[in-house]
VEXDREN-2710 file (C-alpha; in Angstrom, 1 decimal):
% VEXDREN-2710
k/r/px/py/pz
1/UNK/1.8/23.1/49.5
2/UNK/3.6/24.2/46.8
3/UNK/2.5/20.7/45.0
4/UNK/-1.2/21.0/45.7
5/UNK/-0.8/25.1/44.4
6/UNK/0.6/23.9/41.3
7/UNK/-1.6/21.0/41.0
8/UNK/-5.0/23.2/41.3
9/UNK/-3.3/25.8/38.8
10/UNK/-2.9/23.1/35.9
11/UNK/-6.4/21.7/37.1
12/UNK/-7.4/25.3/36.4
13/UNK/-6.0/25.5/32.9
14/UNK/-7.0/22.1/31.6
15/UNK/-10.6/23.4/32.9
16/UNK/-9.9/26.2/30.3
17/UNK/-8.7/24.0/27.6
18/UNK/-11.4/21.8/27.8
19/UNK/-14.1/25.0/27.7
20/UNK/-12.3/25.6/24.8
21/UNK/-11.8/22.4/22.8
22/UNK/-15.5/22.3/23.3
23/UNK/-16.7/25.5/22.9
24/UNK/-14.5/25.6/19.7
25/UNK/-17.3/25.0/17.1
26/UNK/-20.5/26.9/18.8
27/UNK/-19.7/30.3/17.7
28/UNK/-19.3/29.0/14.4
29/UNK/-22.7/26.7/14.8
30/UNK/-24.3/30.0/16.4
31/UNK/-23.9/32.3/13.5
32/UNK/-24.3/29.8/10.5
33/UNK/-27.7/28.7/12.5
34/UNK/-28.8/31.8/12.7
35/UNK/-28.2/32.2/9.2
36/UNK/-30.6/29.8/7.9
37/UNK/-33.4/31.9/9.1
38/UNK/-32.8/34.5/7.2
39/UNK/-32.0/32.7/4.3
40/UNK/-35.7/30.9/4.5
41/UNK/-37.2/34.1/4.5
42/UNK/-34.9/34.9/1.2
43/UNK/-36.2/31.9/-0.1
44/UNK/-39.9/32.9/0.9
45/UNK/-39.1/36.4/-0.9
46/UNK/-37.9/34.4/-3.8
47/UNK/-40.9/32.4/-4.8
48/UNK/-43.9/34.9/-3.3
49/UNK/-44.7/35.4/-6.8
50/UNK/-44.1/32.6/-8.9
51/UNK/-43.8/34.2/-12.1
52/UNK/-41.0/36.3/-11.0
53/UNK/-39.1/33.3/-10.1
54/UNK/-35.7/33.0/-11.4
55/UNK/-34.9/29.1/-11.8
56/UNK/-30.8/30.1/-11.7
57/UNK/-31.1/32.3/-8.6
58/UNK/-33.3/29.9/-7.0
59/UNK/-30.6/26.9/-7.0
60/UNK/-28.1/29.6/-6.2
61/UNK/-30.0/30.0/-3.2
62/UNK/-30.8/26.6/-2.7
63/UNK/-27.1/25.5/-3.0
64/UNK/-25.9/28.1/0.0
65/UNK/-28.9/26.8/2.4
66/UNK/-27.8/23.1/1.5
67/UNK/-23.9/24.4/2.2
68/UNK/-24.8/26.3/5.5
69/UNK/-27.1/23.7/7.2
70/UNK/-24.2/20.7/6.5
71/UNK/-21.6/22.8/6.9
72/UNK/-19.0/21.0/9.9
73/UNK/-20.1/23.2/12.7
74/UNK/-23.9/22.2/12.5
75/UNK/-22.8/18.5/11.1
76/UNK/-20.9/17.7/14.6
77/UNK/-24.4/18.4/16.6
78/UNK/-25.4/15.3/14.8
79/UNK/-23.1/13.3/16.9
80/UNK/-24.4/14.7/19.9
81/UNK/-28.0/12.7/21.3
82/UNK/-29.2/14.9/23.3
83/UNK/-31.9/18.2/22.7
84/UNK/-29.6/20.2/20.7
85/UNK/-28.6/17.3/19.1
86/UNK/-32.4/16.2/18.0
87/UNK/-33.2/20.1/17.5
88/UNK/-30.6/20.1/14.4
89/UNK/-31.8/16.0/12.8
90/UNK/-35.2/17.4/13.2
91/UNK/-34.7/21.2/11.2
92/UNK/-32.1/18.8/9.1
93/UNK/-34.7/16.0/8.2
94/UNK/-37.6/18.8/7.5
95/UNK/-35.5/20.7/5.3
96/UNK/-34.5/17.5/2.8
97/UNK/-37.4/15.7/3.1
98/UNK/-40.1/18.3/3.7
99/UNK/-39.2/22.3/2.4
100/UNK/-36.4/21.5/-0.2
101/UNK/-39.0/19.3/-2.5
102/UNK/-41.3/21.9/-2.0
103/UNK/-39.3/24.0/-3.8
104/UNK/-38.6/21.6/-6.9
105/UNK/-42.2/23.5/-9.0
106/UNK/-44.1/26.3/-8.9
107/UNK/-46.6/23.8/-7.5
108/UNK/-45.1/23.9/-4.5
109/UNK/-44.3/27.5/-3.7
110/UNK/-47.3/28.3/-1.8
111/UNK/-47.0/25.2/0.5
112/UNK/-43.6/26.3/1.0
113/UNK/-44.5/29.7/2.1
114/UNK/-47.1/28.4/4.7
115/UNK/-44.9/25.9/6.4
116/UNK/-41.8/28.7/6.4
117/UNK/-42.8/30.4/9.6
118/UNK/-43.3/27.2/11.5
119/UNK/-39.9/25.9/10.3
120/UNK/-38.2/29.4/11.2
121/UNK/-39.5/28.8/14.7
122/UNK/-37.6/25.6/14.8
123/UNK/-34.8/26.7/14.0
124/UNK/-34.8/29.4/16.4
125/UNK/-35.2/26.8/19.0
126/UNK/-32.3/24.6/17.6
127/UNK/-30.2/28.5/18.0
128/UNK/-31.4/28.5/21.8
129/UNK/-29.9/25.1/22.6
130/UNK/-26.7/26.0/21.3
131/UNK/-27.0/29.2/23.2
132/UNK/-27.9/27.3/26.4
133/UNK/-25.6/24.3/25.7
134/UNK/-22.6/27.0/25.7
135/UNK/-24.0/29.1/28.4
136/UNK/-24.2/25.8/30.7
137/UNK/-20.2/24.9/29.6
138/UNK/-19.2/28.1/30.9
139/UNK/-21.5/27.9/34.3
140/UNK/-19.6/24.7/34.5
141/UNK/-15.8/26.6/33.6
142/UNK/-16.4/29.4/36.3
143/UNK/-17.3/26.9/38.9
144/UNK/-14.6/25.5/38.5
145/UNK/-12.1/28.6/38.4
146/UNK/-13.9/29.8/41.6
147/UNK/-13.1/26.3/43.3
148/UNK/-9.8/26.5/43.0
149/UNK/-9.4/30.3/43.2
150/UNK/-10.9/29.2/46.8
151/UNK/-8.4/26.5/47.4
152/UNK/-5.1/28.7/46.1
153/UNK/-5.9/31.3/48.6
154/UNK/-7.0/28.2/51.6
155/UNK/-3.3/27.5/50.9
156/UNK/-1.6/30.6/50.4
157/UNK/-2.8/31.5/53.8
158/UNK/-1.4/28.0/55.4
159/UNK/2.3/28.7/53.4
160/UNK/2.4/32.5/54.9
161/UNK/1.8/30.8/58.1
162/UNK/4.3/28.5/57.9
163/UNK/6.4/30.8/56.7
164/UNK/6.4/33.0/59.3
165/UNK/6.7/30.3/62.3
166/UNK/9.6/27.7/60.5
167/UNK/11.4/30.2/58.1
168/UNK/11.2/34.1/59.0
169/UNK/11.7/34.1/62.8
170/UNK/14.5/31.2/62.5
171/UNK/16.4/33.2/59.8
172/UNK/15.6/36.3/62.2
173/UNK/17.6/34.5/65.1
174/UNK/20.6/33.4/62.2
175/UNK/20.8/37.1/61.5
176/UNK/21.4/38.1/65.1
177/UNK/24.1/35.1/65.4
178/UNK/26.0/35.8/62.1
179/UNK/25.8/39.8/63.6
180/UNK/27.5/38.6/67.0
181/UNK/30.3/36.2/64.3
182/UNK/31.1/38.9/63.2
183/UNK/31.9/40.7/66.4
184/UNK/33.4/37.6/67.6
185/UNK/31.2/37.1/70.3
186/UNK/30.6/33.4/69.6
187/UNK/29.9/32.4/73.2
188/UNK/26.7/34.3/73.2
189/UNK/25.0/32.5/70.3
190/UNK/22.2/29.9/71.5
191/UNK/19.6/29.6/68.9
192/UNK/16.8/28.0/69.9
193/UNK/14.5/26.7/66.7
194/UNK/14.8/23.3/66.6
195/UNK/12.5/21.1/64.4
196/UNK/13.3/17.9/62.0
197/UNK/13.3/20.3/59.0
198/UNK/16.3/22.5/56.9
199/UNK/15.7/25.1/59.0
200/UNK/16.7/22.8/62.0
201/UNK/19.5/21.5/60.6
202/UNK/21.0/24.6/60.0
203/UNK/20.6/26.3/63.9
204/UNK/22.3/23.5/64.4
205/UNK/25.0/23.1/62.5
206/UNK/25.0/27.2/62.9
207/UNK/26.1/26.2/66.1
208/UNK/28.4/23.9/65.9
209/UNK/30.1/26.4/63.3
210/UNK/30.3/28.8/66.1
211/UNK/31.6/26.3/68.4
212/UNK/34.4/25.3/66.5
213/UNK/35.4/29.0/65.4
214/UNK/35.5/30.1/69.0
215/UNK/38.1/27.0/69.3
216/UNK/39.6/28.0/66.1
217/UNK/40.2/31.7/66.2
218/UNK/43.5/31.7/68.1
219/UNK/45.0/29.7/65.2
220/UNK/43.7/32.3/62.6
221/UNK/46.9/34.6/62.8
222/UNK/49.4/32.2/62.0
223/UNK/47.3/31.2/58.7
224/UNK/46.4/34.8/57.9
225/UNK/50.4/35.5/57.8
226/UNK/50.9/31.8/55.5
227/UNK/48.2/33.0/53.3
228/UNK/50.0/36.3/53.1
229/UNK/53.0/34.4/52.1
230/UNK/51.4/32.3/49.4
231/UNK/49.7/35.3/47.9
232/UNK/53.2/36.9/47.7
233/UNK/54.5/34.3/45.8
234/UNK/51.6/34.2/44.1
235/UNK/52.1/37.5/42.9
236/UNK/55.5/37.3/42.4
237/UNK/54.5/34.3/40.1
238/UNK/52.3/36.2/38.0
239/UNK/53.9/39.3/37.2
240/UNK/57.1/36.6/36.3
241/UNK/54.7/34.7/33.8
242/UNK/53.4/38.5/32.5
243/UNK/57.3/39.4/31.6
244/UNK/57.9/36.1/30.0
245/UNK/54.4/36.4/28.0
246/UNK/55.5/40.2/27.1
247/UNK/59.4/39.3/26.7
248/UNK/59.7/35.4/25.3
249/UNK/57.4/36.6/22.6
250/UNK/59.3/39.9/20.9
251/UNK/62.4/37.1/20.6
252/UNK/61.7/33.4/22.1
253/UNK/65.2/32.7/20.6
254/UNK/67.3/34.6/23.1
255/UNK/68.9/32.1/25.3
256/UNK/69.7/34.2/27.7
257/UNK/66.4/35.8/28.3
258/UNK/65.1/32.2/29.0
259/UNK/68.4/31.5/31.3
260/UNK/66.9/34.4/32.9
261/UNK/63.4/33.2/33.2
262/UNK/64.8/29.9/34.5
263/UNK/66.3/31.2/37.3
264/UNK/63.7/33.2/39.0
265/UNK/61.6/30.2/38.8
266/UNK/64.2/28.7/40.4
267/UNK/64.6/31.2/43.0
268/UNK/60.8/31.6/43.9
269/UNK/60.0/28.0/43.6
270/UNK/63.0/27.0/45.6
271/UNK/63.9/24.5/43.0
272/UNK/67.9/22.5/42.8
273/UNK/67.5/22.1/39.4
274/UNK/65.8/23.5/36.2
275/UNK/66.5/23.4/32.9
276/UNK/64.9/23.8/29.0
277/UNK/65.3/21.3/26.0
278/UNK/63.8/23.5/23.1
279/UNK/63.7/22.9/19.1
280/UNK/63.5/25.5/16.5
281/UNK/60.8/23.9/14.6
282/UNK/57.5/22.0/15.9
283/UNK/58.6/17.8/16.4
284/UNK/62.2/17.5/16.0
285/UNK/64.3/15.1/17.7
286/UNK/67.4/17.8/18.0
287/UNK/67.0/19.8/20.9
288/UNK/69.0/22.7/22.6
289/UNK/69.3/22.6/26.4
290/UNK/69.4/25.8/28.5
291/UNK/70.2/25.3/32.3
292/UNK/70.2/27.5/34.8
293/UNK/73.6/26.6/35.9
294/UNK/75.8/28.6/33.8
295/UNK/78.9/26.5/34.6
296/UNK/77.0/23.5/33.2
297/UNK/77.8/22.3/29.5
298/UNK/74.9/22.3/27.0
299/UNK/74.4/18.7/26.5
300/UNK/75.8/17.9/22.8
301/UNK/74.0/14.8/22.3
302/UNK/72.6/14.3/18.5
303/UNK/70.2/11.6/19.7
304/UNK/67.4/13.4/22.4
305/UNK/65.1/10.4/21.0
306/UNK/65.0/9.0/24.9
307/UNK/65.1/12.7/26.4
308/UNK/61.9/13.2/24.2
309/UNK/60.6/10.0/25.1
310/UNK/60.9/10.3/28.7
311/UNK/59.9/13.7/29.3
312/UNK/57.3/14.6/26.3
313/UNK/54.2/14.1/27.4
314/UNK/51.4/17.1/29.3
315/UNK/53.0/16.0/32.5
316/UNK/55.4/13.6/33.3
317/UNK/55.9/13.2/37.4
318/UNK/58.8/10.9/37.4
319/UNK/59.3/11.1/41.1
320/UNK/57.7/12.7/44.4
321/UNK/60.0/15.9/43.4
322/UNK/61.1/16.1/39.2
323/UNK/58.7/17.0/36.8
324/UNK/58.7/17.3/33.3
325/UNK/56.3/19.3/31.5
326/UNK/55.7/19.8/27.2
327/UNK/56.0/22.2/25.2
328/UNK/53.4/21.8/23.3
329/UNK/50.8/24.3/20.7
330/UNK/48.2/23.7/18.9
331/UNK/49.7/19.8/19.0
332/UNK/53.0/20.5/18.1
333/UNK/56.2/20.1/20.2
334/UNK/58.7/22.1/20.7
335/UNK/60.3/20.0/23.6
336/UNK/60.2/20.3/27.2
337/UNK/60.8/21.8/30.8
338/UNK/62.4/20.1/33.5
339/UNK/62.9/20.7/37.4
340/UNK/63.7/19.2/40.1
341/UNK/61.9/20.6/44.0
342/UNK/64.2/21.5/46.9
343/UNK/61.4/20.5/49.3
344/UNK/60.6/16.6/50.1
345/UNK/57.0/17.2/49.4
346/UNK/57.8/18.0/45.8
347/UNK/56.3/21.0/43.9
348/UNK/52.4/22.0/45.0
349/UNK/49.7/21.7/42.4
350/UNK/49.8/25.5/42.3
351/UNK/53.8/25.7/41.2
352/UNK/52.9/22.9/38.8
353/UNK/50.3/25.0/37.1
354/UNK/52.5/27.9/37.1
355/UNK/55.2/26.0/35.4
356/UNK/53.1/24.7/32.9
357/UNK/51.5/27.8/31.9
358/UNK/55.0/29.0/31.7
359/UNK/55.8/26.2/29.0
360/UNK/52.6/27.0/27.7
361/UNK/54.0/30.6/26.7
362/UNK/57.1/29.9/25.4
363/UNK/56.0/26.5/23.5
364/UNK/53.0/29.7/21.8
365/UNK/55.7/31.9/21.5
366/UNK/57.9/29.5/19.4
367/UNK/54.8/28.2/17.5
368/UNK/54.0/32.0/16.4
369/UNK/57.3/32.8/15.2
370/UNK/57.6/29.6/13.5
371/UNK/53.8/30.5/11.7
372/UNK/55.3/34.1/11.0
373/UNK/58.7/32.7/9.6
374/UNK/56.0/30.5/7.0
375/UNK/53.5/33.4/6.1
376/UNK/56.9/35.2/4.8
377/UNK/58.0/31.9/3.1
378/UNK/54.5/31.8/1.4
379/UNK/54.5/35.6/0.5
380/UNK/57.7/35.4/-0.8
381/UNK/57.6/32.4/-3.2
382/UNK/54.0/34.5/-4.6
383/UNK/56.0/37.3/-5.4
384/UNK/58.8/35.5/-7.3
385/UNK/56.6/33.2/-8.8
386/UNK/54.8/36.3/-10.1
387/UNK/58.3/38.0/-11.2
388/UNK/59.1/34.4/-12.9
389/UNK/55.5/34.8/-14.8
390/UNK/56.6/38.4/-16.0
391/UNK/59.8/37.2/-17.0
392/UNK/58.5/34.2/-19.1
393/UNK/55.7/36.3/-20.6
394/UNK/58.4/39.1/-21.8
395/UNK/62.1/38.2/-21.4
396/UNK/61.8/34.9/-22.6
397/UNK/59.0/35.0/-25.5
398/UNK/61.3/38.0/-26.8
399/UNK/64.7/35.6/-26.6
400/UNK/62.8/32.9/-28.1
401/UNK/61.7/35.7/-31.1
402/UNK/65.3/36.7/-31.3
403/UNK/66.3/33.0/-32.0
404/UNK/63.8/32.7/-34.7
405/UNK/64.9/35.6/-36.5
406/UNK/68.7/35.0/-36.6
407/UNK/67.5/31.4/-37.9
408/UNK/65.5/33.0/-40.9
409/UNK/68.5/35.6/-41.4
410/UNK/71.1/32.4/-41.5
411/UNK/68.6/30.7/-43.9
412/UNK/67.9/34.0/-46.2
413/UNK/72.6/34.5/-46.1
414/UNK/73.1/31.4/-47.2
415/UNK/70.4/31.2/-50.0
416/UNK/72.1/34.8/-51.2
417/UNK/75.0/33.2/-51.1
418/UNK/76.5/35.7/-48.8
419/UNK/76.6/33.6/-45.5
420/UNK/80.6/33.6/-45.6
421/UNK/81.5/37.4/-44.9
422/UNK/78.6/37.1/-41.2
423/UNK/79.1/34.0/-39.9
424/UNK/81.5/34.0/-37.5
425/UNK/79.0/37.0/-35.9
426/UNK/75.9/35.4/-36.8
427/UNK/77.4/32.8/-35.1
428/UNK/78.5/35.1/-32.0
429/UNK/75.2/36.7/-31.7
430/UNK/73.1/32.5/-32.2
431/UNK/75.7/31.6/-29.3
432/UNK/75.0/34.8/-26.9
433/UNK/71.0/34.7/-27.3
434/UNK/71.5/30.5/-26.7
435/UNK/73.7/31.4/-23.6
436/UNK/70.7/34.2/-22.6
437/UNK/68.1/31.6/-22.8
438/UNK/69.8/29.0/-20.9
439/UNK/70.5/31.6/-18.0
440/UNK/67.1/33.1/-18.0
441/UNK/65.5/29.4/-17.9
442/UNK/67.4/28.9/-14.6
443/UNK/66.6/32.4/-13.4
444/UNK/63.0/31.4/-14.1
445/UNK/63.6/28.4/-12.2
446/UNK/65.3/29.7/-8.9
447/UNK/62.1/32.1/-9.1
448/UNK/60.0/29.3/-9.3
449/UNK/61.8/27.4/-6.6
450/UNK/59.2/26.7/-3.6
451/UNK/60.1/26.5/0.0
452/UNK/58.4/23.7/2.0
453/UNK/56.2/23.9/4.9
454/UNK/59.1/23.4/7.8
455/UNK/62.5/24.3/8.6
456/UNK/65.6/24.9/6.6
457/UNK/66.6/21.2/7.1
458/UNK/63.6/20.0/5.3
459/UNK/63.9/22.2/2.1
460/UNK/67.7/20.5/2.1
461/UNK/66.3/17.4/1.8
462/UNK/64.5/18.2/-0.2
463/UNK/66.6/19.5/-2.9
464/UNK/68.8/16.7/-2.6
465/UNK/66.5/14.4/-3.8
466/UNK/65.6/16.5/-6.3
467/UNK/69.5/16.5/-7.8
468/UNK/69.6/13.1/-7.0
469/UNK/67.3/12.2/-9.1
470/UNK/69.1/14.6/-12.2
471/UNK/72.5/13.1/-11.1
472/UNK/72.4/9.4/-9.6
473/UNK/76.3/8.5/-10.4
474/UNK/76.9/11.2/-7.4
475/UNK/76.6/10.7/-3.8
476/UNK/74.6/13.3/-1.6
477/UNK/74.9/13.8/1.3
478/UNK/73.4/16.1/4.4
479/UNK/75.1/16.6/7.7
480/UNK/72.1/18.9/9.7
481/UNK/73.6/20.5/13.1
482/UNK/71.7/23.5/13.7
483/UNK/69.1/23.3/17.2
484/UNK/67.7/26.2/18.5
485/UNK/68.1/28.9/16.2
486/UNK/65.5/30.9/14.1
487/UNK/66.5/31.4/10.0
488/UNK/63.5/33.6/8.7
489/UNK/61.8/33.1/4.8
490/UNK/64.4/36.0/3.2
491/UNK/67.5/33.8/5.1
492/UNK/66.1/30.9/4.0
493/UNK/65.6/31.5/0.3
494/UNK/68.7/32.7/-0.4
495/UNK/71.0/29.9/1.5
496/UNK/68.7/27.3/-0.5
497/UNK/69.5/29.0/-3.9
498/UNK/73.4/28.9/-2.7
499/UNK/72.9/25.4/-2.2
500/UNK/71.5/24.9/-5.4
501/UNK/73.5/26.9/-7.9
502/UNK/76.8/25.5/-5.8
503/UNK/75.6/21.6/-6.7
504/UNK/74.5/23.3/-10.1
505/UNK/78.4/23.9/-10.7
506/UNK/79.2/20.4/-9.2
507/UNK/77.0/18.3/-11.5
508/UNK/78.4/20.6/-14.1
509/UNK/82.1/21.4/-14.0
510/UNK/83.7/19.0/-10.8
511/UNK/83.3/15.4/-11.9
512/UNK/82.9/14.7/-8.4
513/UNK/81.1/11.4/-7.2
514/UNK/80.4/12.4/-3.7
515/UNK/79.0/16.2/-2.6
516/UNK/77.5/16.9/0.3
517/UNK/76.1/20.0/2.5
518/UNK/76.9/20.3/5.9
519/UNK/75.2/23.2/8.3
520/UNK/76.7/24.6/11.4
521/UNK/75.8/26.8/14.5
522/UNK/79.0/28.6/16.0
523/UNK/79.8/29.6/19.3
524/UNK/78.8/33.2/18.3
525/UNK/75.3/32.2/16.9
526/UNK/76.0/32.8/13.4
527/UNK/75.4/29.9/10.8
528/UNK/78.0/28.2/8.5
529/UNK/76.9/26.1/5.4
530/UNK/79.1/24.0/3.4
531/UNK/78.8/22.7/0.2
532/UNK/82.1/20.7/-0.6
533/UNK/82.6/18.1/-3.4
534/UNK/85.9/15.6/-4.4
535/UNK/85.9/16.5/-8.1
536/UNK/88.9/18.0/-9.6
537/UNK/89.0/21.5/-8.0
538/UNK/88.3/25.0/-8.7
539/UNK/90.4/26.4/-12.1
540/UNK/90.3/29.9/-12.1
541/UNK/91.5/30.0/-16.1
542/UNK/88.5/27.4/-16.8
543/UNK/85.6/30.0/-16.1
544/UNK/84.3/31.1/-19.0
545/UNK/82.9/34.5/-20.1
546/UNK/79.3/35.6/-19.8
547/UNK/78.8/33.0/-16.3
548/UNK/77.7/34.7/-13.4
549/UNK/77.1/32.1/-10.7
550/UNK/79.5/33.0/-8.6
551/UNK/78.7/36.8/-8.7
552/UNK/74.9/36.1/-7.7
553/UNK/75.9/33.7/-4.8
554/UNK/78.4/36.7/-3.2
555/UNK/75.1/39.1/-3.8
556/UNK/73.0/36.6/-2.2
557/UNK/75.2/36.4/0.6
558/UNK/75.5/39.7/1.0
559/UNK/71.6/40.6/0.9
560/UNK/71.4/38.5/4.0
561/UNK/74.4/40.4/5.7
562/UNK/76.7/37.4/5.3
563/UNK/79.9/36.3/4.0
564/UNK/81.1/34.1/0.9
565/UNK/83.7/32.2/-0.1
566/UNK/85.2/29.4/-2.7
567/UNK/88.2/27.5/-2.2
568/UNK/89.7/24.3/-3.4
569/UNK/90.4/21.6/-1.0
570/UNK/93.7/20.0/-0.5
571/UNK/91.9/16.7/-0.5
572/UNK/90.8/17.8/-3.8
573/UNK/87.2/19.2/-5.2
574/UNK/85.4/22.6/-4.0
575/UNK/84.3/24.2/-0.6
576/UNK/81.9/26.6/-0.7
577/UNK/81.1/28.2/2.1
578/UNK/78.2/30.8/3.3
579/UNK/77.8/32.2/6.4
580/UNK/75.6/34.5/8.5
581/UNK/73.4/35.3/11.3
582/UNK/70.2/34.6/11.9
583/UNK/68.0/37.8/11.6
584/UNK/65.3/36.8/14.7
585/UNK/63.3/40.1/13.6
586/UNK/64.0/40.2/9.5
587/UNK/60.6/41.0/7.9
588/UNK/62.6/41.2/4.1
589/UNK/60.7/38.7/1.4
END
């Protein structure tokens, strides 16, 4: 019914567009039509007195008529072979062939005037037939609007029929037996529609529903109390992902908040077994393992290449009860969680999706800090390298002045001939501006120094291939221990400038053909860095005057609340040694 409604509708509308389409030009044809009447009586005013005629306004006027009766409106009844169509060849051939000549000489001005009311009439009659061509199109279009204004209602009144018997009284009898559902009186539901329809379907599958929950509502008690359970644990679940989302993200480098965490999964999940391999920096292969099991040593393995490839995918199921699951943020790695279920059917697909959103939080939470820890790196090196920039635009064009000079003073002595009596302080003052310049060129440069994206253990590597390259008879070397541990920008800035100005002194003063740096994490979290060498050994008498190296390395160290220290080896060569703790909240640059 619905169809047939729908189809009558569009036959409707496509009656309309078709009254349209070809009712488009008549209003047009109408007006211009009756147009040319009055301009043949313009034309008669224009020649009743031929010596008044003006040639120029004549053609004017002859032009418009020729315009008006071609125009596309009137030209398209042309096509047409029936009476409006012969009405318009007929004014059409009169006018070119007849009244337009007439026109061409005063000759023909009376004859033109005679035959005028004659052709007016025929035109008038040409303006009827379109009248009564687009009268007849409309009969036509409200014929057909009342025909199927007729057959919409013919079938609105079958639908509300139908309605009535197959959908409103059935749905009346569903409402009654969902009313008695819910009073639990399921015995007393007997609907009684019953047709090869929806409707039918339903009362009958209504009933069988009521059927099987009279059968079933003994049972429901048991699984109201199971669903209570779950939704416990459920809760319990949630408000232990909310403190790890509120607590692993202030510090995701406390080990012991995470032991924490660990264990109440543990406990609610009823798990033997759970523990955390995590990395400091996005895609390592040196992990740190915390286990739930405090008696349990860390595992001290260098090599978690097979631990990462085993367990470091989204979700690794590697039996019916241990899981593995990634830590992984915007696709980086920061390595993985691992448990292992108490209960032979292994962990639910709910437990699994709270244990990966837990990952999910503490893989973001290292990610963030590690994005922090490089938007202080970056904001630090921009406002050194701008203090470097000041320095070279001042400091150093001044030094390089001051060099200059003493040269023209040297040159303008000895040309006096009174060099003799200043030199040994000319030479003094040459040697402490040299001395200045060489010191500010490596300040310049430490300011200049850039930190790369990553951890500390990739700026190391860094460096030494960058003295490598300066020194290639000596042998560096980089011995990288530290795991899970955060060293923020300020930290990091000033341990890589202690690495650098100590192999500074080593290409320098040791004669050593082997250094290398070596970087420990201590029971007590704090980090130890090593620079030692096998040159000849630290001289205390050998250090000259007006070098500070040493001096800024102990104010480095102690900016980042750490300790210093130089000694000579017994092997022989240098040690120096730098350590501190890792600032997790530092916000210096």
């Amino acid at each position: 019914m619905i169809g047939t409604i729908c189809l009558l509708t569009l036959f409707n509308v496509c009656s309309s567009l078709w009254f349209a389409w070809v009712t488009e030009n008549d209003a047009a044809a109408i007006n211009i039509a009756g147009s040319l009447r009055m301009q043949s009586w313009r034309l008669t005013e224009q020649v009743l007195i031929p010596e008044l005629t003006s040639q120029e306004a004549l053609g004017r006027l002859i032009d418009i008529y020729d315009n008006s009766i071609n125009s596309p409106p009137l030209k398209k009844l042309a096509e047409d072979y029936d009476t409006l169509g012969d009405s318009y060849r007929l004014v059409l051939y009169e006018w070119n062939n007849e009244m337009k000549p007439l026109l061409g000489s005063p000759q023909g001005y009376t004859l033109f005037i005679e035959q005028v009311p004659d052709f007016v009439d025929r035109i008038d009659r040409m303006v009827q037939a379109l009248q009564h061509n687009t009268e007849s199109k409309l009969q036509q279009l409200f014929v057909i609007a009342l025909l199927t204004l007729v057959g919409i209602l013919s079938l609105a009144v079958i639908t509300v029929r139908f309605i009535r018997s197959h959908i409103l009284h059935p749905i009346r009898e569903l409402s009654d037996a969902a009313t008695n559902v819910r009073n639990g009186e399921f015995q007393s539901i007997a609907l009684t529609y019953d047709a090869d329809n929806e409707m039918g379907w339903f009362t009958q599958t209504f009933n069988l529903m009521a059927a099987d929950l009279a059968q079933s509502y003994d049972s429901l008690e048991s699984e109201v109390a199971e669903q209570t359970r779950a939704l416990a644990q459920s809760n319990s679940a949630l408000q232990l992902l909310y403190k790890a989302s509120r607590n692993i993200a202030d510090n995701p480098y406390n080990s012991e908040q995470v032991s924490d965490m660990l264990d109440s999964w543990k406990s609610l999940l009823r798990l033997d077994s759970c523990y955390i391999c995590l990395s400091a920096s996005a895609d390592t292969s040196r992990l740190q393992k915390i286990t739930t099991d405090r008696k349990a040593d860390d595992c001290n393995n260098n090599n978690c290449n097979k631990c990462l490839s085993d367990n470091c995918a989204p979700f690794v199921q590697q039996d019916l009860q241990t899981c593995s699951f990634e830590l992984q943020s915007e696709q980086q790695s920061f390595g993985f969680l691992k448990v292992t279920s108490s209960l032979a059917s292994g962990l639910s697909e709910e437990s699994r999706q709270w244990l990966q959103t837990f990952a999910d939080i503490v893989a973001t939470s290292l990610y963030q800090s590690s994005s922090k820890t490089q938007q202080h790196k970056l904001l630090l090196m921009e406002e050194r390298a701008v203090i470097a920039r000041e320095l070279h635009d001042s400091l150093a064009q001044a030094l390089s002045y001051q060099k200059i000079q003493i040269s023209r003073l040297k040159r303008r002595l000895k040309k006096d001939g009174s060099l003799e009596p200043v030199d040994a302080i000319l030479a003094e003052l040459q040697d402490g501006i040299s001395s200045a310049y060489i010191q500010l060129r490596e300040l310049l440069r430490t300011f200049r120094l850039t930190l790369p994206e990553g951890d500390l253990e990739t700026a190391l590597k860094q460096t030494l291939d960058e003295y490598r390259q300066r020194e290639p008879d000596i042998e560096f070397s980089l011995d990288y221990q530290l795991r899970y541990c955060n060293i923020d920008a300020h930290q990091q800035i000033h341990a890589l400038q202690i690495v650098r100005e100590a192999l500074v002194n080593v290409i320098k003063h040791s004669q050593a053909t082997e250094a290398r740096v070596c970087c420990l994490q201590q029971d007590n979290s704090a980090i130890t860095i090593t620079v030692e060498d096998n040159g000849r050994g630290l001289d205390l008498q050998q250090q000259k005057s007006g070098h500070y190296g040493t001096t800024i390395m102990r104010e480095r160290a102690a900016s980042m609340d750490g300790e210093f220290a130089m000694r000579s080896s017994s092997d022989g060569g240098v040690h120096v040694i730098l350590t501190f703790s890792p600032d997790l909240k530092s916000e210096k640059l």
